[in-house]
N, C-alpha and C positions, 0 to 999 in steps of 0.2 A: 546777509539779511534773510530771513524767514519768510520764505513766502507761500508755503505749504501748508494749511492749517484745517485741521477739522474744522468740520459744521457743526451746532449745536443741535441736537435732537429736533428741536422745533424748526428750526429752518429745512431739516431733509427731511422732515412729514411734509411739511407746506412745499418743498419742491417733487415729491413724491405725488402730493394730490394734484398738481398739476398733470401729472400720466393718467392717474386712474381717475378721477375727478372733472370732468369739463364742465358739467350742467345738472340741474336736479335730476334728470333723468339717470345719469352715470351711479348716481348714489343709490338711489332705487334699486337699481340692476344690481349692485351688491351687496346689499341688505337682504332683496329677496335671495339671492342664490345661494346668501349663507344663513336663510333660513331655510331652505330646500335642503340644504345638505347636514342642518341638523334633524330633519325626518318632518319636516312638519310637515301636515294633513290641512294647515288652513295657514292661507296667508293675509293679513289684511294692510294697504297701504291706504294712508291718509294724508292729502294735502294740504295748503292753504297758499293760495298770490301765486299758484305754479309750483314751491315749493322754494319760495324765495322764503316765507317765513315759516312754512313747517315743514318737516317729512316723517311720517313716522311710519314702522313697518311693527307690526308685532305678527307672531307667529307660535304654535304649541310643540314646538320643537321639545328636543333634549333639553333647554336651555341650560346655565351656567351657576357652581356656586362660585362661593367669593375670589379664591386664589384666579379658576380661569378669567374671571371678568376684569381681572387685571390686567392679568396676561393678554389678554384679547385687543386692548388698547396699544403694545411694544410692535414697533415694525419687527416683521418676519416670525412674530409667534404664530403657529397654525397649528389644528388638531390634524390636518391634510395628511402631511407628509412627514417622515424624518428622516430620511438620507436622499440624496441624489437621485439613487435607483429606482425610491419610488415616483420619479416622473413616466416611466414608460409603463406603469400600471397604474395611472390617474384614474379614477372615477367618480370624484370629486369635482365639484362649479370652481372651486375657490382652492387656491392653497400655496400661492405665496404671501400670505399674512401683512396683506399692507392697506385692506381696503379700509379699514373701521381707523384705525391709529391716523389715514391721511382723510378720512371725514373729518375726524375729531379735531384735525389739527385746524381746519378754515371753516368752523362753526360751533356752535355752542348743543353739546351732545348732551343724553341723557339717556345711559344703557340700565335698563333694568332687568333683570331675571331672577329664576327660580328653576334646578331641577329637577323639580319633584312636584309631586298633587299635595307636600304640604301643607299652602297658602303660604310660605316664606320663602321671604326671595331676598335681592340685594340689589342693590344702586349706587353708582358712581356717576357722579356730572365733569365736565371735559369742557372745558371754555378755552380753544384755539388752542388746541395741543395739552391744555396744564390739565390734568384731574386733583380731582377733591378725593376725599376719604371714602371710605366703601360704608352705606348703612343698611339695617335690614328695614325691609317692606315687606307689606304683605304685595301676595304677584301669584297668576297660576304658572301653572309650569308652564314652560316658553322663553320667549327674551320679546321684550321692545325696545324699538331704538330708535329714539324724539331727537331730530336734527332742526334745530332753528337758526335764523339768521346765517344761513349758507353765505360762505366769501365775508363776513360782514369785516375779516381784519385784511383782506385781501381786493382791494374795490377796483384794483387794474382789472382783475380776474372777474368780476360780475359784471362792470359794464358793459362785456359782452357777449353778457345774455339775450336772449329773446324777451318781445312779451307775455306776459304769463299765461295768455291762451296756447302758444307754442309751445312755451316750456310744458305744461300742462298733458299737450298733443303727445311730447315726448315719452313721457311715463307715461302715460297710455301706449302707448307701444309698446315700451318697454316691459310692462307687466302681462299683455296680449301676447307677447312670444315667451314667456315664459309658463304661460298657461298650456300653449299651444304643446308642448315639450311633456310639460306634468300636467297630463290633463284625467289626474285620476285623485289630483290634488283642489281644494276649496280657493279660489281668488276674489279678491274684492280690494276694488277702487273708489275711494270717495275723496271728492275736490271740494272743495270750499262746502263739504256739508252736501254734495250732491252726489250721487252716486253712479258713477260711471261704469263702473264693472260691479257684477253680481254673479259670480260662476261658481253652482254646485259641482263636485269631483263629477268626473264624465268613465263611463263605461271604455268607451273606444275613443280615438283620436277623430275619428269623423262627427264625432257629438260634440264635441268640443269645438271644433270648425265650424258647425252649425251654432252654436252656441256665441260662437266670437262673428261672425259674417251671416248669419241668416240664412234662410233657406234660398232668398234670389240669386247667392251667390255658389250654396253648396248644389244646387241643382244645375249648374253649369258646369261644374267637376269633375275630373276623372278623374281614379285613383291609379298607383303605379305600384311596382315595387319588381327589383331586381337583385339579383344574388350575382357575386361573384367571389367566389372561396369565402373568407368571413368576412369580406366587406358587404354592406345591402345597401339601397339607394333605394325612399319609399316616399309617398306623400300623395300629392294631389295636387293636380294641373286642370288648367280653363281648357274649355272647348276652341278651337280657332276661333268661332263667334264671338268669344266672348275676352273683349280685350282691354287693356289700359293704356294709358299713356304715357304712362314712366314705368320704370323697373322696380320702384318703390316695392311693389306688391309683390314679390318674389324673394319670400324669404327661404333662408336658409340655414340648416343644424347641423352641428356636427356633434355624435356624443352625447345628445341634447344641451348644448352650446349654439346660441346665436351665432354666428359667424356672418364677415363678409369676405367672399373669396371671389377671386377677377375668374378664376378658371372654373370653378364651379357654377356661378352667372353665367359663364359663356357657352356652359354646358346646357344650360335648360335654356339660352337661344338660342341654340345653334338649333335645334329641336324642331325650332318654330319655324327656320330660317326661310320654306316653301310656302309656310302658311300663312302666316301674318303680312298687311303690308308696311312697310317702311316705317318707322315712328310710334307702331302700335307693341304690345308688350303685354304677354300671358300672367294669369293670375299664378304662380304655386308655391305650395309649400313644400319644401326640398328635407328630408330628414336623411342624414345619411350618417351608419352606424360602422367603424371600422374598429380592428385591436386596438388598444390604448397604444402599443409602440408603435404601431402604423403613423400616427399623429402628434403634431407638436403644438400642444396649446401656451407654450414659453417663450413666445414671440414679444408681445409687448403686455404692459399690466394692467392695460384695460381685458385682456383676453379676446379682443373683437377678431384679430387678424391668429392665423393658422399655418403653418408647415404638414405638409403631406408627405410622406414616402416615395407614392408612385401617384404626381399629380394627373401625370396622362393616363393610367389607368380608371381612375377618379372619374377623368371626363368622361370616358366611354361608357362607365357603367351609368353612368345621372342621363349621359346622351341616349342610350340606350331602353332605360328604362322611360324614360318620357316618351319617346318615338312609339314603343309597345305598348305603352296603353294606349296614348292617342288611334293607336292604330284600333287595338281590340276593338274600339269603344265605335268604330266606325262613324263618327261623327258626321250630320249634313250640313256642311260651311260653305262658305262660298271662299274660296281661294285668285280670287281673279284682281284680288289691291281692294278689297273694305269687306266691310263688315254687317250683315244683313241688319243689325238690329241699331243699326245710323245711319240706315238709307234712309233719306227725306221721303216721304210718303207720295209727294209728287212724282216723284222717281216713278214710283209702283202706278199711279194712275196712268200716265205716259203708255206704259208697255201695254195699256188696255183701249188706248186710245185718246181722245184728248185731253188735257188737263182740269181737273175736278177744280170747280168754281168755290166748292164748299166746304166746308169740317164739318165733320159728323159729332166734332168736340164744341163747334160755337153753338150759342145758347140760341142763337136766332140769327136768321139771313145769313149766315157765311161770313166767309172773309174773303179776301183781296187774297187772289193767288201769289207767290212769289217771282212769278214772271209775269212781265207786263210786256205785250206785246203792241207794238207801234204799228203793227197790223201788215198784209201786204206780202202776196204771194210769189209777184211778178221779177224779175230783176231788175227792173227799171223802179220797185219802190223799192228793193233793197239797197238798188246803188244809194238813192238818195238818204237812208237811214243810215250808212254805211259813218263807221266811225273814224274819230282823230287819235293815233298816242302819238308818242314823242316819237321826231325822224320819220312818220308813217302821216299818210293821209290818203284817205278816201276808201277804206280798208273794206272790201267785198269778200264775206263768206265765199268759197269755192266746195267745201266737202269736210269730210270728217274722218281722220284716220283712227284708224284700230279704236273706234267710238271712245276716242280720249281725248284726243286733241281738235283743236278747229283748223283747217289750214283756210290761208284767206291771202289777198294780193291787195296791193297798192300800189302807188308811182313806183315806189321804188323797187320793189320785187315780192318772192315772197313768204309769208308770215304764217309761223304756226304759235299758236295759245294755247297753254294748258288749261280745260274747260275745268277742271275743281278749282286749280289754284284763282284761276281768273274769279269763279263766282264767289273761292271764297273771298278774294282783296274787296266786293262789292260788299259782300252782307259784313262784312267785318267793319267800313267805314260808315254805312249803313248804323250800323248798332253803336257805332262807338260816339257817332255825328249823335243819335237820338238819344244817349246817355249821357252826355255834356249839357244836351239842353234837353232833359229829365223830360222826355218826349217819346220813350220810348213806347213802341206798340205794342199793344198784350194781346192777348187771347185766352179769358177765360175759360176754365172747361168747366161742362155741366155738371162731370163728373171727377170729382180729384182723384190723379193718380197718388197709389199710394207707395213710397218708397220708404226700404231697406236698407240701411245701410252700417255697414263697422263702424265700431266704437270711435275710431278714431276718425274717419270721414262724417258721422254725424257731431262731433267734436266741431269739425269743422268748416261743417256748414251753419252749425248755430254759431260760431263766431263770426262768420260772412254773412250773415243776411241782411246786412245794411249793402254791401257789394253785390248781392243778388239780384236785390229788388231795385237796385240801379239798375241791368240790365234786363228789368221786365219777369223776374223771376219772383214769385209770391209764394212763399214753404209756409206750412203750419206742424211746429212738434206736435206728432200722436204716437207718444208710450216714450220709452226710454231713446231708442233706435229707431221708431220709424215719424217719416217725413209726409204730410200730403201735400201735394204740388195744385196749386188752387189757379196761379198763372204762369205763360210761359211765354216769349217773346213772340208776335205774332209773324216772323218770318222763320220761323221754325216748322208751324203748318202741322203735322201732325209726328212729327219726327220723336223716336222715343227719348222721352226729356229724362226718361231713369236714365239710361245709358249715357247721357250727356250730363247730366248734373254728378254721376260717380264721378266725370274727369275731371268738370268744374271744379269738384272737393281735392284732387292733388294742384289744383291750379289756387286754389284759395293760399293765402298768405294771414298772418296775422296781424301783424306788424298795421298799427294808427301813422304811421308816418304818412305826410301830403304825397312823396313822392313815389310812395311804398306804395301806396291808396292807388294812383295811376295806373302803375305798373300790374298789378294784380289782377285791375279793370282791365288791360289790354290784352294780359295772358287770359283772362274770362273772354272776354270779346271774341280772341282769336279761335277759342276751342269750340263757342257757341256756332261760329260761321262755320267754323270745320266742318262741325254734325250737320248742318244744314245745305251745305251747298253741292250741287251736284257731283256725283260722283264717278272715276273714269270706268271706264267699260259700261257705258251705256251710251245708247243711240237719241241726238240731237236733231231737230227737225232746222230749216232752213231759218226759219224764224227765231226757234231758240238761241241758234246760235249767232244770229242777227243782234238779238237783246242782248245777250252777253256783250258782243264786240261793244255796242253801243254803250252801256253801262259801265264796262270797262274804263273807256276813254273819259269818262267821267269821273274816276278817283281821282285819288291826290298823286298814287303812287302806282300805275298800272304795270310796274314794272317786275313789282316781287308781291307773292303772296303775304299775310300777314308774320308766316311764322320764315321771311326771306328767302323762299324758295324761286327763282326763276319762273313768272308767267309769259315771256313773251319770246319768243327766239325768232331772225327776220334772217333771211338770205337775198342780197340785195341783186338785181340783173344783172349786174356783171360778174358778180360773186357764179352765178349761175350759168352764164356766158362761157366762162371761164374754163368751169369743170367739163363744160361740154366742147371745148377747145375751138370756141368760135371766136375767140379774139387770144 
């Protein structure tokens, strides 16, 4: 019995675009990079619904006459390469010839081109693999390539798409690192008729960074760049100050290739490893140029992942050069676990004396400071203020170590709390309590701050602003890219709401689901208390840390901060007895 049988041409395109192929963004990524590599000077992508019903790329390349545009549609035809040998002198985006043939095979395509400033060109349409006959059109020189109805013969494979704000989010990325790369080349994004990216060719790669991130972010920036024989390691990195809360923002090139590489990430943290605290993550962008045989971009056919020669060399020089600039550039940061520019501004009144009743941002009379204090200097009111958690009662502040922690006693022995994690499990139930019952507190400012932000983070905050303004948060678009921040939850106090709402934007979600909608609200909730609650290495008055314990004992869950971190650790009197070998 015969149980070996070839595939038909269209079933191994349509198994094939499963590799290269995942989402509108994957397709993007290879339209544009094989309009790059046929020379073009302008690229333009167009949307519609994310790119569920359109994607189109045109570009002024070499474009194609009739015989190549045929060819262009066959797996493994490539202008790239033509033997083996030429993989170890790649200098080409594309070239195992399978990107446009496994489009064409789970969508309805339409390639046109022209090579030449004739005005004649040619057209082939491709409905799920089958093409029609070749006709001429008038076309300038270049190619465009109209992909509609993405997945539409493949419906396992779309339903597990995003919403089309996400998908949308994706190509914007995906077209902002390839700008980033050719940034001496014309890019332009427009979605449904709107236009997201607008980027004239740039002089230098730092105009182009400004160009894609703004000046709030390129003014935080250091540049790097290191040699080792013909390998370089170049780009630009955040100041310590200046941090995020995912690795998201740390990209990386190879060759000018996106890449993601475990050892090369690990290289631009390890960098950080003294500076930053726990959970926080530098901005950069990583460009690093090696021989073509040094590097193996024949991994898999999306080309995302990479083979190095000497991956430990790799690290040393990316570790190496980050560490030298940072250093050059002598930066004033505070290294002690946070970050000056998310220190609650009460923080800063504290260290001048007593806590400021006022904002300098309310329009009239102040506001309600974030500590409330039950009053009471003596220890006979703090005993009695003194709080309940679970297994503990009657909990008396004692002192404060390394101005981090509180330690404090009860019956049963004794207690230390982590003073950030503690405040922030409060302002976190706090905001989450007053955004379920749309109560939450604001604070107008007189004057709106005005925020900056990447294309893809103002992306997505105009699709969150209904989850913003749950949490007290009032933006208004002004220009393309920038935000004005008009309110801000009023137990924030004057804390900088830029630097907090950049995290918000990697905490935003797109996804209309009930359960999504929750979830998204929580991860907001949790990063807003974050910014706001006090922070360790700083000094607690007896009362502060009174209010704390008290507050505390009043959540749901005083046990773990909101992002699960351990608030409360107890050692009980025998526990203590014990070590001191008195029983």
């Amino acid at each position: 019995m015969k149980r070996i049988r070839r595939l038909d041409p269209r079933t191994a395109n349509q198994i094939a675009a499963g590799e290269v192929v995942e989402r509108p963004a994957s397709v993007v990524k290879e339209l544009v990079e094989n309009s790059l590599d046929a020379g073009a000077g302008s690229v333009r992508v167009e949307l519609s619904r994310g790119g569920l019903g359109l994607i189109r790329v045109l570009d002024d390349g070499c474009g194609m006459d009739r015989e190549d545009l045929v060819l262009a549609l066959e797996r493994h035809a490539t202008s790239k390469i033509g033997a083996i040998e030429d993989l170890a002198t790649l200098a080409t985006l594309g070239f195992r010839g399978e990107a446009l043939p496994s489009i064409a095979s789970v969508s309805q395509t339409v390639l046109d081109s022209a090579p030449d400033d004739s005005g004649r060109g040619y057209r082939i349409e491709v409905e799920g693999g089958h093409p029609g006959e070749v006709v001429a059109v008038g076309h300038p020189r270049g190619t465009s390539v109209a992909v509609r109805n993405l997945f539409f013969n493949t419906p396992a494979r779309r339903k597990f798409l995003r919403s089309e704000a996400t998908e949308t989010e994706q190509v914007l990325d995906a077209v902002s690192r390839a700008a980033l790369v050719h940034f001496d080349r014309r890019f332009a994004l427009v979605a449904d008729a709107k236009t997201l990216l607008d980027l004239p060719p740039a002089e230098q790669r730092v105009d182009r960074v400004r160009q894609l991130f703004g000046d709030s972010v390129w003014q935080r920036l250091v540049p790097f760049t290191r040699m080792s024989g013909p390998a370089r390691a170049s780009g630009f990195t955040s100041r310590p100050d200046f941090t995020r809360s995912s690795a998201k923002d740390i990209r990386i090139f190879v060759n000018g290739r996106p890449v993601k590489d475990r050892g090369a990430l690990g290289a631009v943290t390890r960098a950080y490893a003294t500076l930053l605290p726990r959970g926080r993550y530098p901005f950069a962008l990583l460009f690093v140029d090696l021989p073509p045989e040094r590097v193996d971009f024949n991994v898999h056919p999306t080309k995302w992942e990479v083979r190095f020669a000497d991956p430990g060399g790799l690290f040393e020089l990316v570790l190496g050069a980050i560490r030298t600039g940072i250093e050059q550039q002598r930066p004033v940061a505070s290294l002690q676990g946070f970050s000056p520019e998310t220190v609650p501004p009460a923080e800063k009144a504290w260290s001048q004396g007593a806590p400021r009743r006022e904002s300098p941002m309310a329009p009239s009379g102040g506001r309600q400071e974030m500590w409330e204090f039950s009053g009471g200097g003596t220890s006979q009111e703090r005993e009695s203020q003194a709080t309940r958690l679970p297994g503990m009662t009657q909990m008396l502040p004692l002192a404060q170590y390394r101005e981090s922690y509180i330690l404090a006693s009860d019956e049963g022995g004794l207690v230390i709390v982590d003073q950030h994690a503690a405040h922030e499990r409060i302002l976190y139930e706090q905001l989450v309590r007053q955004s379920q019952e749309s109560k939450v507190e604001r604070q107008s400012l007189l004057f709106p701050l005005t925020l900056e932000l990447d294309p893809e983070r103002s992306a997505r905050v105009q699709a969150g602003q209904e989850k913003l303004d749950r949490l007290g948060f009032r933006l208004e678009s002004f220009g393309e890219r920038t935000w004005l921040i008009r309110e801000i939850p009023a137990l924030l106090g004057d804390a900088n709401a830029g630097a907090l709402l950049r995290d918000l934007a990697d905490d935003l979600g797109a996804s209309d689901s009930q359960g999504e909608v929750h979830r998204v609200l929580d991860r907001l909730a949790a990063t807003t208390a974050c910014h706001a609650a006090v922070k360790v290495n700083f000094p607690l008055t007896t009362e502060k840390m009174t209010y704390l314990l008290d507050e505390l004992g009043k959540t749901n869950a005083p046990m773990t901060c909101p992002h699960g971190r351990p608030v409360v650790l107890r050692m009980t009197h025998r526990e203590l007895e014990r070590n001191f070998h008195r029983r």
